[in-house]
C-alpha positions in Angstrom: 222.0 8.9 142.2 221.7 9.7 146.0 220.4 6.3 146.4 222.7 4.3 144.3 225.3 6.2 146.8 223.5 4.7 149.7 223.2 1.6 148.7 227.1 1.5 147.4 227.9 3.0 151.1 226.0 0.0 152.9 228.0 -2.0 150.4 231.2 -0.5 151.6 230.4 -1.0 155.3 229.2 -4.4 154.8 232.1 -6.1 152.7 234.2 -4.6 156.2 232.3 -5.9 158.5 232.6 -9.4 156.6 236.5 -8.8 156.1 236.6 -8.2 159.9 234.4 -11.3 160.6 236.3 -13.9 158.3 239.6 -12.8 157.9 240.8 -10.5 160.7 239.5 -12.5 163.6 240.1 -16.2 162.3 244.1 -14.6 161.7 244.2 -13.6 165.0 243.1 -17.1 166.5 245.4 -18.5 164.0 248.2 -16.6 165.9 247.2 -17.3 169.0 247.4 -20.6 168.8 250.8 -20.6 166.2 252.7 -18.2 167.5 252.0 -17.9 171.2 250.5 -21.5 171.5 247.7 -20.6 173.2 249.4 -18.8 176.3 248.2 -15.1 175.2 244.7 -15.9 174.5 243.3 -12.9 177.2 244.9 -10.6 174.6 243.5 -12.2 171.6 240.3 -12.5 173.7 240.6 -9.0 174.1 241.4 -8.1 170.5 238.4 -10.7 169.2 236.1 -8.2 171.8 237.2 -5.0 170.1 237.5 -6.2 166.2 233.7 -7.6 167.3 232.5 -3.9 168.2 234.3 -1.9 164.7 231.7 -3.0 162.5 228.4 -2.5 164.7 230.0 1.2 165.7 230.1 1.8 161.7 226.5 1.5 161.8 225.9 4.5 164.0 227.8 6.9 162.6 226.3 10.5 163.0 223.4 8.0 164.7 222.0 10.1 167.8 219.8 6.4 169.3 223.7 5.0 169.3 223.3 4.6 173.3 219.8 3.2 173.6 220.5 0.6 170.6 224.0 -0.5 172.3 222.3 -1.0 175.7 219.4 -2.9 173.9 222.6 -5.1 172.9 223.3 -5.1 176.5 220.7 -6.5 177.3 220.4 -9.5 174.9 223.9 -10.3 175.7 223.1 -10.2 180.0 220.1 -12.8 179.0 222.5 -15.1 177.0 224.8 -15.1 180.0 222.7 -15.6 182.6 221.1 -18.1 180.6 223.8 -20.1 180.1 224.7 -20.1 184.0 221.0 -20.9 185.1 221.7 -24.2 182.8 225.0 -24.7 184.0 224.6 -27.8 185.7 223.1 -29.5 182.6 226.1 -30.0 180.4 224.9 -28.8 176.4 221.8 -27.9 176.9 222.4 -23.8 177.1 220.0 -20.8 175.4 223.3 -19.2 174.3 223.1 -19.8 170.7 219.3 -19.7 170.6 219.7 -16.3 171.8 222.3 -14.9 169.5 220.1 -16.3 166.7 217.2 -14.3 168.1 219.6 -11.0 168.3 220.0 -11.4 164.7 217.0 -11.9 163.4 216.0 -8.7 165.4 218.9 -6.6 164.5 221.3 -8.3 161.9 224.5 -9.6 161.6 226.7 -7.6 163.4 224.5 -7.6 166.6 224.2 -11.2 166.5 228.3 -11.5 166.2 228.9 -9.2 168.8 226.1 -10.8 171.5 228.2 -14.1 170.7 231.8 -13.1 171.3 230.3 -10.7 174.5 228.6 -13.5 175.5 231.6 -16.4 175.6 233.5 -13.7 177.1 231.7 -12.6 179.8 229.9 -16.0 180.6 233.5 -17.4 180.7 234.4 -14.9 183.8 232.5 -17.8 185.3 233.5 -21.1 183.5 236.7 -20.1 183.8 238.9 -18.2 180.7 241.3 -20.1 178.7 242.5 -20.4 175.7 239.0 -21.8 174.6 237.6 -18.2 174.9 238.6 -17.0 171.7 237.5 -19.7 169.9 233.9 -19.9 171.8 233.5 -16.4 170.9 234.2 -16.2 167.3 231.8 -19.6 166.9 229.2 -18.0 169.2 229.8 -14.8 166.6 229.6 -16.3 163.4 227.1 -18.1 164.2 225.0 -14.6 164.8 226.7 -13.8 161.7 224.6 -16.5 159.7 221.4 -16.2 161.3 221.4 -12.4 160.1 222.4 -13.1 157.2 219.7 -16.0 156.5 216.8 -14.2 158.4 214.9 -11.1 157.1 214.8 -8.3 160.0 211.0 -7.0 160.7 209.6 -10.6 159.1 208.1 -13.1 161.5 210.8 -16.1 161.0 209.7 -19.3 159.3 209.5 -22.0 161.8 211.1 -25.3 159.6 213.5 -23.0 159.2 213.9 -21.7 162.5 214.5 -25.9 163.3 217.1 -26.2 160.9 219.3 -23.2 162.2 218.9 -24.3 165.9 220.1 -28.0 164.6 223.0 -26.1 162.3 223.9 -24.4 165.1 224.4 -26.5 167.7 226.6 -28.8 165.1 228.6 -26.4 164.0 229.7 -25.4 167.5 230.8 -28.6 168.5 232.4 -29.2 165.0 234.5 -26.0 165.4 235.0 -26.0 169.0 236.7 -29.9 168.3 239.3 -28.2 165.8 240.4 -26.3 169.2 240.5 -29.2 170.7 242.7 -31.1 168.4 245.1 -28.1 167.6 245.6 -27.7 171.9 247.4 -30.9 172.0 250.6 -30.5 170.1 249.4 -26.9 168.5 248.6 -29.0 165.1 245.9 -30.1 163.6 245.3 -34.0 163.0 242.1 -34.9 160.8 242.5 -38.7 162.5 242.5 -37.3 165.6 239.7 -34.6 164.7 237.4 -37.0 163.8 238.2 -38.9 167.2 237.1 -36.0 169.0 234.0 -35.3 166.6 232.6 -38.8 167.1 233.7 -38.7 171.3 231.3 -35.4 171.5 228.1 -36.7 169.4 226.1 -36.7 172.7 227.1 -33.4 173.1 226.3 -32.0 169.5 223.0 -34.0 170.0 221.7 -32.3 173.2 223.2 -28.9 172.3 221.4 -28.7 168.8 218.0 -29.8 170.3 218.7 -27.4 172.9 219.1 -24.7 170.9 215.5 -25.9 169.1 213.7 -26.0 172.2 214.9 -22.7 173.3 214.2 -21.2 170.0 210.8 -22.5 169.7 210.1 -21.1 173.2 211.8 -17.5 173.1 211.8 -16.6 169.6 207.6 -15.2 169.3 207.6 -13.8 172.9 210.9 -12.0 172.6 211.0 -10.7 169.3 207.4 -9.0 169.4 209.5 -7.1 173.0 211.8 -6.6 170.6 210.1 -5.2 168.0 208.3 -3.1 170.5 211.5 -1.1 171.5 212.3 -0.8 168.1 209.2 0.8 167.0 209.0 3.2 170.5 212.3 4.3 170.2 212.8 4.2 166.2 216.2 1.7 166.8 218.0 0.0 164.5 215.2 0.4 161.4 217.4 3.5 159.5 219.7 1.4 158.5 220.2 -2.0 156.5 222.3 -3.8 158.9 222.9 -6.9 156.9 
């Protein structure tokens, strides 16, 4: 019985965070872009930051490594940014998405959406914010989302499958990123002109999904087993079933 209440508790916390990733924060880009066309979009940047943190702080409740595992976050979210500034003068090839993948397979969903959305947000204090940012950090996020949700923590990942994600993930950025595009014209959304701008970035889908393969094939083994390391030394993240 004490189990079944457990497992019916992780339930609980789990159908939030999922409520939280797919409804709450796609509403709240939908009303950025609706009802303040865009021209608000450090407040829904803001609000995308701290909806992003509500389900990874339900995780920790009465949880005394809470510090150690959210600077461990830290941490993968600094390597993501200064990843993507290092590659900054080749245009799609970036280790952003390869490393939010990563931070998922190591500590589930809700660490791999929130080293997306940090990561948009903070890399973008260099790009430049606009009202891109929100949209770059929920598909930086959900993409976290799925690779924790695909990927069994502790288990070495399987590499064809590794391949497939990293080639997913680099279309579905540019696929969802191009619906921004279309809707910042006129504020709606034109599937003539969506597929316009889907075919006008294929080059850039291209490069971005093998970049995210390359860069998973290289960093996956070598950080992961760090990974795993801190986990085991400081008992993080392994108390509970974070996806």
């Amino acid at each position: 019985m004490k189990f079944m209440d457990k497992e019916k508790k992780i339930s609980k916390k789990f159908i939030i965070s999922l409520v939280i990733y797919a409804i709450i924060i796609p509403l709240m880009i939908a009303i950025g872009v609706i009802l303040f066309n865009d021209r608000k979009y450090n407040i829904i940047s803001m609000g995308i930051a701290i909806f992003s943190c509500i389900p990874f702080f339900i995780r920790f409740e009465k949880n005394k490594y809470e510090s150690r595992e959210l600077i461990v976050i830290a941490v993968m979210i600094t390597i993501s940014v200064v990843g993507r500034l290092i590659f900054a003068p080749i245009p799609g090839f970036k280790p952003v998405t390869a490393i939010v993948i990563i931070t998922a397979i190591a500590f589930g969903s809700e660490a791999g959406f929130l080293t997306g959305s940090f990561s948009a947000l903070v890399s973008n204090m260099y790009y430049g914010q606009g009202p891109w940012t929100p949209f770059q950090m929920f598909v930086w996020g959900f993409i976290g989302l799925i690779a924790g949700l695909i990927f069994k923590r502790n288990e070495k990942p399987n590499v064809i499958l590794l391949i497939v994600i990293g080639i997913l993930g680099g279309v579905m950025f540019s696929l969802l990123m191009d619906i921004w595009t279309t809707i910042s014209i006129d504020g709606v959304f034109n599937l003539s002109r969506y597929l316009v701008y889907v075919a006008s970035s294929f080059v850039f889908m291209l490069v971005y999904a093998v970049s995210n393969v390359v860069f998973l094939l290289i960093l996956t083994n070598p950080i992961l087993e760090k990974l795993n390391r801190v986990k085991l030394k400081y008992g993080l993240f392994d108390k509970r079933n974070v996806s």
